[in-house]
C-alpha positions in Angstrom: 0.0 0.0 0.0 3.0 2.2 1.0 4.4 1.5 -2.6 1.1 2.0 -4.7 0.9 5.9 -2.6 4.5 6.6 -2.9 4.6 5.9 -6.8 1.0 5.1 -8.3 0.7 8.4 -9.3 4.2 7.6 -11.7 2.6 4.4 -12.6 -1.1 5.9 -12.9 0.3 8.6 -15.3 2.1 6.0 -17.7 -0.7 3.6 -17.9 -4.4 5.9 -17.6 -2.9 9.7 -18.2 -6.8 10.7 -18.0 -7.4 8.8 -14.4 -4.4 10.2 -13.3 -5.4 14.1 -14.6 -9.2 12.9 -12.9 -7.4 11.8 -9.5 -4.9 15.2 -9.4 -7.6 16.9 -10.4 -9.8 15.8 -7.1 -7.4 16.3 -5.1 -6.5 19.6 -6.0 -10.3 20.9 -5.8 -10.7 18.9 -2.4 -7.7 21.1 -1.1 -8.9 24.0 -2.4 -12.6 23.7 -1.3 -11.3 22.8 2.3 -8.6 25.9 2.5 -11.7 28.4 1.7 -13.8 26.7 4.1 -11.0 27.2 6.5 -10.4 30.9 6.2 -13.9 31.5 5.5 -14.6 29.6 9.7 -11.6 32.0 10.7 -13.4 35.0 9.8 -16.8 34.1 10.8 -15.5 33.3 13.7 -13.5 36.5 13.8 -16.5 38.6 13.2 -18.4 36.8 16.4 -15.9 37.6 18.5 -16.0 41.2 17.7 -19.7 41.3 18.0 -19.6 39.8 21.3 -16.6 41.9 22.7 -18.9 45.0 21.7 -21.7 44.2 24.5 -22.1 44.9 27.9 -20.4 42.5 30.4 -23.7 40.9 31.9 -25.5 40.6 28.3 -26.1 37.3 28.9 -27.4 37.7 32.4 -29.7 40.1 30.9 -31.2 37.5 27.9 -34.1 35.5 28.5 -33.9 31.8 29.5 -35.8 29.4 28.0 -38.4 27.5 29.9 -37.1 24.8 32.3 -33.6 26.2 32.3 -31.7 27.4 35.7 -31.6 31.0 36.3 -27.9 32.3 36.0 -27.7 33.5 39.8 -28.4 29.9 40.6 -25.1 28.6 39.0 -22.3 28.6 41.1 -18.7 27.4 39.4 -16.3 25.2 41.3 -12.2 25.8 40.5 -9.6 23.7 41.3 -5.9 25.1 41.9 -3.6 22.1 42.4 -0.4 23.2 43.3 3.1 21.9 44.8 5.9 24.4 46.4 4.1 27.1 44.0 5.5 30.7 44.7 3.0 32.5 46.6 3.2 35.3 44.0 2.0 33.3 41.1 -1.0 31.5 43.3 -2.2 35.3 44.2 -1.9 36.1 40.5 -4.4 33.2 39.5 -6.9 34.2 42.6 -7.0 37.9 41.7 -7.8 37.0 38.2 -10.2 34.8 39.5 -11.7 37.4 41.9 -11.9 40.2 39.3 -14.6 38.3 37.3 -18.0 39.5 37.5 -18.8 36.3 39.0 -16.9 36.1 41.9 -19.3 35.9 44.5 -20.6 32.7 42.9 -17.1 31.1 42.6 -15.4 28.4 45.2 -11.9 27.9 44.8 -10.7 24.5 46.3 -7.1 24.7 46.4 -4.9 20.7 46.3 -2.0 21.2 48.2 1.0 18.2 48.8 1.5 17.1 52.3 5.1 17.0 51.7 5.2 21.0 51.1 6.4 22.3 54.5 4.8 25.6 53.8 1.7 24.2 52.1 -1.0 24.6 55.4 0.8 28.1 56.0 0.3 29.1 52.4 -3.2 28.2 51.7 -4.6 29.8 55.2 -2.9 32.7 54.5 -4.4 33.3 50.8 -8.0 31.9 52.6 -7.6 35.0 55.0 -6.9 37.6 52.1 -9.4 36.0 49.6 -12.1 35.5 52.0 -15.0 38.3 51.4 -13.8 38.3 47.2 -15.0 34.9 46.4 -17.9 32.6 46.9 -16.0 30.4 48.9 -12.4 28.8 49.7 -11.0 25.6 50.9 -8.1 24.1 50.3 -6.4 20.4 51.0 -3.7 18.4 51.8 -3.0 15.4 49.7 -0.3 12.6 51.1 2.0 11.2 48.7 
């Protein structure tokens, strides 16, 4: 099989030069057709994402939810920071982006410390204590090796 890709299309030509021009020939359009199809996702997709960036932040608070479906205040979102002799720097980087979402109050951060970081108790009570009234809720754990 190997063989017949590498060099059927040497063979194809010297035997059936108008299968070969037919097979090309698909090929080429397939190519084509799926290249436009790519670009023209890209800027579809392009032009959504502009659309959307030009609305309000809580535009989709505001929309109407179809019959049966949970209201939006009723969702609350769960995050999970695992983390092993992380610099405390970097760990209050990801919980102030976390905090400065519109959201906040409805996020619980569960944090999955190692037991075998000496500074891993100390570390995740102290974040808990400066975190505490900008989230929906904090925890964190220690996980034996």
């Amino acid at each position: 099989l190997a063989f017949f890709l590498y060099f059927g299309h040497v063979w194809l030509l010297m035997q059936r030069p108008d299968i070969a021009v037919w097979v090309i020939g698909t090929f080429i359009v397939y190519g084509v057709v799926r290249f436009y199809a790519m670009w023209f996702g890209a800027w579809n997709c392009l032009f959504l994402l502009r659309k959307n960036d030009t609305r309000e932040p809580d535009h989709w608070q505001k929309q109407a939810r179809p019959l049966g479906s949970m209201a939006f205040d009723s969702v609350w979102h769960a995050i999970i920071i695992p983390n092993y002799k992380e610099p405390i720097d970097k760990l209050r980087q990801t919980l102030d982006t976390i905090a400065a979402q519109s959201i906040a109050s409805r996020i619980v951060v569960c944090m999955g410390m190692e037991a075998r970081d000496p500074n891993a108790t100390a570390v995740a009570e102290l974040l808990q204590s400066e975190y505490a009234g900008r989230l929906g809720g904090d925890c964190y754990s220690l996980h034996p090796v």
